[in-house]
C-alpha positions as CSV (number, residue, x, y, z in Angstrom):
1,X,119.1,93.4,86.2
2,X,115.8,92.3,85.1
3,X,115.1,91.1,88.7
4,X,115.6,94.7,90.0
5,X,113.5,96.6,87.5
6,X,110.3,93.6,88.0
7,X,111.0,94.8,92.2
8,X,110.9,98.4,91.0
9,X,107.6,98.0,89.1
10,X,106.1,96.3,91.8
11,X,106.9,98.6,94.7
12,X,105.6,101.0,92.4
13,X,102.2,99.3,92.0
14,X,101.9,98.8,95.7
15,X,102.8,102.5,96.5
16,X,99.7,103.1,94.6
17,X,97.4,100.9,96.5
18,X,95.0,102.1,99.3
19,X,93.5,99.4,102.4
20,X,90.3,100.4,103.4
21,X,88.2,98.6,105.7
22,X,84.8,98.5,107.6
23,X,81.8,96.5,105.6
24,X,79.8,100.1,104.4
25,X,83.0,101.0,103.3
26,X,83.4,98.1,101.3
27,X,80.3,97.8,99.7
28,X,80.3,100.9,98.6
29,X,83.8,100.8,96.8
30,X,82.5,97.1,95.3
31,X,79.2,99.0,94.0
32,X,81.4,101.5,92.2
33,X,83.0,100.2,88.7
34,X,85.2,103.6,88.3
35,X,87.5,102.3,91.4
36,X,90.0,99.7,90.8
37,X,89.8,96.8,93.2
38,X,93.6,94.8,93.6
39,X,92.0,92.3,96.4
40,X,89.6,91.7,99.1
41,X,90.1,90.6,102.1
42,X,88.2,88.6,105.0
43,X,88.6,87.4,108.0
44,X,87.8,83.7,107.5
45,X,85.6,83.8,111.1
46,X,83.1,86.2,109.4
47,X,79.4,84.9,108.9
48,X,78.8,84.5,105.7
49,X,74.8,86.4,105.7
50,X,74.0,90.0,106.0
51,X,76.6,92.9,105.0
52,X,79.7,89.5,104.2
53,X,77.0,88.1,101.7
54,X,76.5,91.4,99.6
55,X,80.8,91.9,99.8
56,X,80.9,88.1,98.5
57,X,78.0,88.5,95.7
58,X,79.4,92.3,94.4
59,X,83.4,90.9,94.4
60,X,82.1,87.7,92.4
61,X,80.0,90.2,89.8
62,X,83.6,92.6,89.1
63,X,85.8,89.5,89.5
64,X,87.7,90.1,92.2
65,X,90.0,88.5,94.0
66,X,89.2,87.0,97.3
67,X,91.6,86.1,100.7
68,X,90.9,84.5,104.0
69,X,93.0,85.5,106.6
70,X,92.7,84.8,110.6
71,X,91.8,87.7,112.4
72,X,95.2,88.8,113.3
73,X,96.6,88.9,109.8
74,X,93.2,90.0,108.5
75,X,94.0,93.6,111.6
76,X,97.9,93.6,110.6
77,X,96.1,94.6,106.9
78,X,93.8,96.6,107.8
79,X,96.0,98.7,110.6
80,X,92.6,98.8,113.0
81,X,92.1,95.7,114.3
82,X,89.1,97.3,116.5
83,X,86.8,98.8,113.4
84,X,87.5,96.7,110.5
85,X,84.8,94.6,111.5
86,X,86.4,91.3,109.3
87,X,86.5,93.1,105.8
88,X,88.9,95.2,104.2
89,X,89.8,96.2,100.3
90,X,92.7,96.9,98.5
91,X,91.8,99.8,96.2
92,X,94.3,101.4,93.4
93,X,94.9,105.0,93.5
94,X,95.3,106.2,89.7
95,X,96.5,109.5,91.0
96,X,98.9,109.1,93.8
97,X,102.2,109.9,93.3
98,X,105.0,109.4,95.6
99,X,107.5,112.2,97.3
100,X,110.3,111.6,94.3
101,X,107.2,112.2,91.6
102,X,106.4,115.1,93.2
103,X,109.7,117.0,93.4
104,X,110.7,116.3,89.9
105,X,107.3,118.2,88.8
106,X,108.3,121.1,91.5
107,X,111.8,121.0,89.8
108,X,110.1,122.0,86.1
């Protein structure tokens, strides 16, 4: 029983999580405290100077979670292999709700 109410809870967190990708993208989201961050992820091929350094330096400051992944894992995350350019964030949406949340409030 418990084990079944822990997989609820966390299909529930990840139904709230948003992958983002592209380096502006990410910096930008890593410069702004008012958006949860769950993880950052880069491709373990990226160079770390330029744009990669300032995603390293801003996840270290807020704390963040860091993982390496090859390329191919790193596009499977992001969903665009061709523009992610070796970065993308997982990002928690504080107001999504899914389908079922949304027809109980149509059903009040």
């Amino acid at each position: 029983m418990q084990d079944s109410q822990e997989y609820k809870d966390k299909k529930a967190f990840f139904e709230k999580v948003i992958t983002l990708y592209g380096r502006n993208v990410v910096i930008e989201i890593l410069q702004d405290d008012t958006i949860e961050v769950h993880k950052l992820h880069l491709a373990d091929s990226n160079k770390r100077d330029g744009a990669v350094s300032t995603i390293l330096s801003l996840a270290s400051k807020r704390d963040i979670e860091v993982s390496y992944h090859d390329k191919k894992a790193l596009s499977r995350i992001s969903k665009n292999a061709k523009q992610d350019q070796g970065v993308a964030i997982d990002i928690i949406s504080q107001s999504y709700q899914n389908v079922r949340e949304i027809k109980k409030l149509d059903s009040i």
